[in-house]
C-alpha positions as CSV (number, residue, x, y, z in Angstrom):
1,X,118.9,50.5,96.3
2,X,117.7,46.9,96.3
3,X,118.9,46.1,92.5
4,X,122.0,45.1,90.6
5,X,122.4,47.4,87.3
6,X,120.6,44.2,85.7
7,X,117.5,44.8,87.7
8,X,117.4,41.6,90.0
9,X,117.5,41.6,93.7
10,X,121.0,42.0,95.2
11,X,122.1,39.1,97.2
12,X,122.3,41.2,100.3
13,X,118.9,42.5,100.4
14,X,117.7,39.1,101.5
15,X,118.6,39.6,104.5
16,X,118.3,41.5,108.4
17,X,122.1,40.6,109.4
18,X,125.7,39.3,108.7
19,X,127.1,36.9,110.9
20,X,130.2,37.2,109.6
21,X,133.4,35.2,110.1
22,X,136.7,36.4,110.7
23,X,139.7,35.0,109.9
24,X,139.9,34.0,106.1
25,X,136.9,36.5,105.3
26,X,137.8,40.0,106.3
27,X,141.4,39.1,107.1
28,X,144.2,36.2,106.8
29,X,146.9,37.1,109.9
30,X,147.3,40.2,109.8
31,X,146.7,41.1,106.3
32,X,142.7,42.1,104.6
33,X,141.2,40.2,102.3
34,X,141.1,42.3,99.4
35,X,137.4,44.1,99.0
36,X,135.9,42.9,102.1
37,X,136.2,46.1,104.1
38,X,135.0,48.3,101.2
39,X,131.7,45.3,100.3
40,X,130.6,45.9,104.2
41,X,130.7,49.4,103.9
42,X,128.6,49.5,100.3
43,X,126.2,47.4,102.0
44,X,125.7,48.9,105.2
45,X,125.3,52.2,103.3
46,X,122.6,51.0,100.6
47,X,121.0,48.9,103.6
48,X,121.6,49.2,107.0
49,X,122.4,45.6,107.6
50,X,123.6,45.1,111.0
51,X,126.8,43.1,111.3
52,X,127.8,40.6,113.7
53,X,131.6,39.6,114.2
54,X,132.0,35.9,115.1
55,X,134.7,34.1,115.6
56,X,136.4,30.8,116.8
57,X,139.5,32.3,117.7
58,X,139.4,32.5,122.1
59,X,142.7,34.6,122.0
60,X,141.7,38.3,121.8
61,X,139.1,40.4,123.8
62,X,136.7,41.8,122.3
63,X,138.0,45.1,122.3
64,X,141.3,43.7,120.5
65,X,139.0,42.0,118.0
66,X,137.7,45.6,117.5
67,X,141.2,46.9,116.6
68,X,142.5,44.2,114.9
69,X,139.2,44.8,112.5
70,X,139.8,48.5,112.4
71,X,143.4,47.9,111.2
72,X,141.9,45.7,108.2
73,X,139.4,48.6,107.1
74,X,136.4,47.2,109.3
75,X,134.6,49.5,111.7
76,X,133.3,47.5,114.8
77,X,131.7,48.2,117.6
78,X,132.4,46.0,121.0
79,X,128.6,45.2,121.1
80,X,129.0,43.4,117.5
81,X,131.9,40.9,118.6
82,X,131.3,37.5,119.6
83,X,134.1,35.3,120.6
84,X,134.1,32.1,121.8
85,X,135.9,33.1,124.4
86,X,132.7,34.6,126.1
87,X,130.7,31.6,124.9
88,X,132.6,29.2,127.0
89,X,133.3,31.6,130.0
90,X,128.8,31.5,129.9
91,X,128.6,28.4,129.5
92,X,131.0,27.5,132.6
93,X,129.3,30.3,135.0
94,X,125.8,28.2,134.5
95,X,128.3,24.8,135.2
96,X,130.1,26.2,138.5
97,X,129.8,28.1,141.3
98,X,130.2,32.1,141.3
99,X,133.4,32.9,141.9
100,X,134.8,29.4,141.4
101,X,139.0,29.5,140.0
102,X,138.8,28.0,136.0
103,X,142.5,26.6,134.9
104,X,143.2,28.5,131.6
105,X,145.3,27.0,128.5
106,X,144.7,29.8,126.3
107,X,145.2,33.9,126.2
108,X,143.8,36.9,127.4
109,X,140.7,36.2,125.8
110,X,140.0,33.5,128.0
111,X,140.9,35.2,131.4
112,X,138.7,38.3,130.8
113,X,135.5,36.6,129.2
114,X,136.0,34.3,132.6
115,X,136.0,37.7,134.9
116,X,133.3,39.3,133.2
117,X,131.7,36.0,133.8
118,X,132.1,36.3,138.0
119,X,134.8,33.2,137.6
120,X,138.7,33.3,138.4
121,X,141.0,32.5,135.8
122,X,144.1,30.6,136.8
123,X,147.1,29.1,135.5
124,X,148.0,26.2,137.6
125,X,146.6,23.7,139.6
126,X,147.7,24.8,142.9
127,X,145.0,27.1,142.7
128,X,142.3,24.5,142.8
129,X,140.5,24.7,139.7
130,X,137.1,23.4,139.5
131,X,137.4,23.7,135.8
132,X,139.9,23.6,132.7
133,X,139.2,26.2,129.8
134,X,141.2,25.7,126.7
135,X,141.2,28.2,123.7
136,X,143.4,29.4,120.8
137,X,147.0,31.0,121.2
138,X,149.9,30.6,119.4
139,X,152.6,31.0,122.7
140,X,150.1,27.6,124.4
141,X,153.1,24.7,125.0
142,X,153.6,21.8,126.2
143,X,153.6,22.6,129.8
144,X,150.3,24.0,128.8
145,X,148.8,20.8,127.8
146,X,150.0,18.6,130.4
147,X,148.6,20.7,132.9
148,X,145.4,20.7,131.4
149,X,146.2,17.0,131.1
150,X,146.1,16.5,134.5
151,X,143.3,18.7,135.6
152,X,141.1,16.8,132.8
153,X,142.4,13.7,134.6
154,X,141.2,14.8,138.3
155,X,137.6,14.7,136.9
156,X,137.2,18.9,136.2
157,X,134.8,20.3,134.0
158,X,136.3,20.8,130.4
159,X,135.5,23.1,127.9
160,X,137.0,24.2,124.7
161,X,136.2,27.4,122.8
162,X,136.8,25.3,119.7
163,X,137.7,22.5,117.9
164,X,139.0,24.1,114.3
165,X,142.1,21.8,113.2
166,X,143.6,24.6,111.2
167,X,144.1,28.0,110.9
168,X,144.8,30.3,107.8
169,X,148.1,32.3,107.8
170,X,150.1,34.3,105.4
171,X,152.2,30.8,104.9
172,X,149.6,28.3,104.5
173,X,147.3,26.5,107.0
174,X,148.8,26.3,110.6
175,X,147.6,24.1,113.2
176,X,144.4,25.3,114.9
177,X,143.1,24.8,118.6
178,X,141.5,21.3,117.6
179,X,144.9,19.9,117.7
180,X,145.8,21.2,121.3
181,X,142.2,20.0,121.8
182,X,143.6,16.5,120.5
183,X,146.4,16.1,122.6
184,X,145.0,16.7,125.7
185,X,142.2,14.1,124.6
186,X,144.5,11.9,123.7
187,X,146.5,12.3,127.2
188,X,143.1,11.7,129.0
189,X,140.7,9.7,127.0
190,X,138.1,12.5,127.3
191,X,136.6,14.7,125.0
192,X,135.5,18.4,126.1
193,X,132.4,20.3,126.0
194,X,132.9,22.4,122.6
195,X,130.6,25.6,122.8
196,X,132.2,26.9,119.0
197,X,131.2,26.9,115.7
198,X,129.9,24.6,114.2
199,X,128.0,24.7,117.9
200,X,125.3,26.7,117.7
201,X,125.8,29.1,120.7
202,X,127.5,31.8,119.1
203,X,125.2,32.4,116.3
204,X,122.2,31.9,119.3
205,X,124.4,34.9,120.9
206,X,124.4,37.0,117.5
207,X,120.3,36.6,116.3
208,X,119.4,37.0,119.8
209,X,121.7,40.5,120.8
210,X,120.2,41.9,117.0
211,X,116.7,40.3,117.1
212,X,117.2,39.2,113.6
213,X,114.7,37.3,112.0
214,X,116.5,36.7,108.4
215,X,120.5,36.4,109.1
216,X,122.9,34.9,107.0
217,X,125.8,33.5,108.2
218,X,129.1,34.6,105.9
219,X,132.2,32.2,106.4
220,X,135.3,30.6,104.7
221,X,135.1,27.2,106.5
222,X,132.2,23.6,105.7
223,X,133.1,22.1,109.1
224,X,132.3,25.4,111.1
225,X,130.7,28.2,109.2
226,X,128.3,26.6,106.8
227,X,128.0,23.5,109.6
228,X,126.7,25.5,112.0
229,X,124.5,27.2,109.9
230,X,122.8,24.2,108.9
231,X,122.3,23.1,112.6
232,X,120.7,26.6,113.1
233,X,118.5,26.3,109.9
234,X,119.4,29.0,108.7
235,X,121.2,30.4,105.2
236,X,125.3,30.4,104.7
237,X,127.3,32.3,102.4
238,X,130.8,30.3,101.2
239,X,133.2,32.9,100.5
240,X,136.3,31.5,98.6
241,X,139.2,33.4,99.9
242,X,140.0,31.3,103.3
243,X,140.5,27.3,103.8
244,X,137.9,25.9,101.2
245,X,138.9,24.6,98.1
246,X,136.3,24.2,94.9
247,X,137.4,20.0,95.5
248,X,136.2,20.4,99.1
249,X,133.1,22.6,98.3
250,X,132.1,20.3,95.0
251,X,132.0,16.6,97.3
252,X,130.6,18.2,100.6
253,X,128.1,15.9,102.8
254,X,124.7,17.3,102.7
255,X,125.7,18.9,106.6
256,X,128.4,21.0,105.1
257,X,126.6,22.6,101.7
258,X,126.6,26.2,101.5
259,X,123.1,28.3,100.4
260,X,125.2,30.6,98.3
261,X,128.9,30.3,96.8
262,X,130.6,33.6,95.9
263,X,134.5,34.6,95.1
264,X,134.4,37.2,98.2
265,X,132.3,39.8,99.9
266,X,132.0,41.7,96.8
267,X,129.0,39.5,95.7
268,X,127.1,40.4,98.8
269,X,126.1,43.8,96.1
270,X,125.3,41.5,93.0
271,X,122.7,39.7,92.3
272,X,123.0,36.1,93.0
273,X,122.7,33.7,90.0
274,X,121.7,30.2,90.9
275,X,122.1,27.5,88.4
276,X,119.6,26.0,87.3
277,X,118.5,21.9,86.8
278,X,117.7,20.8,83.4
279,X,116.8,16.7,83.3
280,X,120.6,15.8,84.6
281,X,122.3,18.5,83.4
282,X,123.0,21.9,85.8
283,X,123.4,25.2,83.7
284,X,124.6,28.5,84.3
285,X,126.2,31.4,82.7
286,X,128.0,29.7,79.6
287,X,128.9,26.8,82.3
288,X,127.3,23.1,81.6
289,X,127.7,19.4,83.5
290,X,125.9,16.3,83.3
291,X,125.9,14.5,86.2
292,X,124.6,10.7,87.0
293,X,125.1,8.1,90.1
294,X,128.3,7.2,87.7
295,X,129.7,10.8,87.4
296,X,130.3,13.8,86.6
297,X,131.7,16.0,83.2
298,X,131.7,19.4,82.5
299,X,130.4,19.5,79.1
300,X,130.6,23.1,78.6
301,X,133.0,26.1,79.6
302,X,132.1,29.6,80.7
303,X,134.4,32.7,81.7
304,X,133.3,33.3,85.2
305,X,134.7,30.6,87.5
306,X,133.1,31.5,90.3
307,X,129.3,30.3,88.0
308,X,131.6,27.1,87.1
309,X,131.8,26.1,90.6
310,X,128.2,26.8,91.4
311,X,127.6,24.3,88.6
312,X,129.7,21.7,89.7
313,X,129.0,21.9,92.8
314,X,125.4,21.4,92.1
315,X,126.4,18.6,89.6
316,X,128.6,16.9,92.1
317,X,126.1,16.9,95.1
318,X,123.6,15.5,92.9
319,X,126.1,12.2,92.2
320,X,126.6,11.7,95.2
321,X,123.3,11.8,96.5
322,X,123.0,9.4,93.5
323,X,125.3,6.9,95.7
324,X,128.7,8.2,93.2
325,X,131.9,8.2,95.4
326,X,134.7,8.3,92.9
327,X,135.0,11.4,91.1
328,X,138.9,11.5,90.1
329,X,137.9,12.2,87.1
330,X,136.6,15.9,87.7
331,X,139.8,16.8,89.5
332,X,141.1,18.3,85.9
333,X,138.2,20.9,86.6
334,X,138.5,21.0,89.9
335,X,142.3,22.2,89.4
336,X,141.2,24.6,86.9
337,X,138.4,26.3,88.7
338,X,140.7,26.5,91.8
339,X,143.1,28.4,89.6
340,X,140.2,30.3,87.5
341,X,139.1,31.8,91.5
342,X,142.7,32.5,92.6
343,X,143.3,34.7,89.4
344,X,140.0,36.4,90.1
345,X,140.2,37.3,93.6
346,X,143.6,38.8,92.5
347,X,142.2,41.4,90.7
């Protein structure tokens, strides 16, 4: 099958491989995100589309990525994960010697990437680091972070698996390894080598492990996900069920604009409907806005608000290419598609 009930192409069939995103796409904590687990399997089933885990988060092993996926619905294989994690821990064994002790700030995740690596993780500085890793984990303190204060301080090679400032929970955003990342910059004056997303290593990891030639990278987040697919040139997927809100998606910078927007993985078996430009008006699926370097109004209201934000997305980006920067007065629709998508992915 490579068509909807409708006869056009489903949006899946585009492509060789899912680089997929973890945390707010198959799974927020420990909880799935409704219809992910059972979208993967339709597709792998209709297409054999290889899947590729990635994720920013440096606290789990790759074999604990592959059980915490298993206890969402996912079936993974250890070959599939990529964590940053084992992006840093390569990126270090070109840096130092074989061998050489790395000072840790992070979890387990850290410590076995960096054995598997030939390098020997260490907690304190007694052990004569020659170089400070620093990852996600929620039990990292402040003992932690001065440590890695002062190793940063001695002149050591610094790398951080990531530089996310939040993470999704249950509750709410939670504070992210970007702002451990912070304080120990701001303790030092120095910034770290930062091999994560929206880095390109990790998706260099993925396309090269599968040989894909047509991937699509699948995530919840502009500033990593869809950023790092546009420094890999190639297409992104913008699910709505993590961190991104239709105001954040709608005013995005040209670096940070997803190929496709959809309410979750179920749209990876639709076909994809792309608005459409007519003079300065963007149209699609009972959904209308005229946009011009003074702003933007939706002119015209359709059921589906996951085609409304497509549209004023489109609308919006076109403004502010335009040179628009106030657009207060979309924030009416902005509030309503926000609530139109919650209600949706409910059901």
């Amino acid at each position: 099958m490579t068509q909807s009930s409708e006869g056009a192409e489903v949006l899946v069939a585009r492509f060789d491989a899912l680089l997929l995103d973890l945390d707010g796409v198959l799974y927020i904590g420990e909880a799935p995100v409704p219809h992910a687990a059972d979208a993967l399997e339709q597709s792998a089933a209709a297409f054999g589309i290889r899947r590729a885990y990635i994720t920013n988060n440096a606290s789990r092993t790759p074999e604990q990525v592959v059980d915490v996926l298993a206890g969402v619905g996912v079936p993974a294989d250890v070959s599939e994960v990529v964590t940053s994690a084992q992006v840093a821990a390569a990126y270090l064994a070109g840096q130092i010697a074989p061998g050489d002790a790395v000072l840790v700030v992070g979890g387990e995740g850290l410590e076995r990437a960096l054995e598997v690596n030939g390098l020997r993780p260490v907690r304190t500085l007694e052990d004569q680091p020659t170089a400070v890793v620093q990852g996600f984990h929620p039990d990292v303190g402040w003992r932690d972070l001065a440590t890695a204060s002062a190793a940063v301080n001695r002149g050591l090679v610094w790398v951080a698996s990531n530089a996310d400032m939040t993470i999704p929970t249950p509750d709410g955003l939670a504070p992210g390894n970007g702002t451990l990342v912070a304080a120990v910059s701001a303790a030092t004056g120095q910034v770290p080598v930062v091999v994560g997303k929206p880095n390109t290593p990790s998706v260099d990891a993925a396309i090269e492990r599968f040989g894909s030639q047509r991937p699509l990278i699948v995530g919840d987040r502009l500033d990593t996900d869809i950023e790092a697919a546009q420094r890999a040139n190639i297409e992104s997927l913008l699910v709505m069920t993590g961190v991104t809100d239709v105001r954040t998606v709608c005013l995005a910078d040209p670096l940070h604009r997803p190929s496709y927007i959809c309410g979750d993985l179920r749209s990876l078996m639709a076909a994809y409907a792309e608005p459409q430009r007519v003079g300065n008006r963007v149209e699609l699926g009972g959904w209308q806005a005229m946009y011009t370097p003074a702003g933007v109004e939706m002119v015209h209201f359709g059921d589906d608000p996951v085609l409304g934000i497509r549209v004023l997305a489109l609308a919006c980006w076109s403004s502010l290419d335009a040179g628009n920067s106030d657009f207060d007065s979309c924030q009416e629709v902005f509030d309503q598609l926000q609530s139109g998508v919650v209600q949706l992915l409910r059901s």
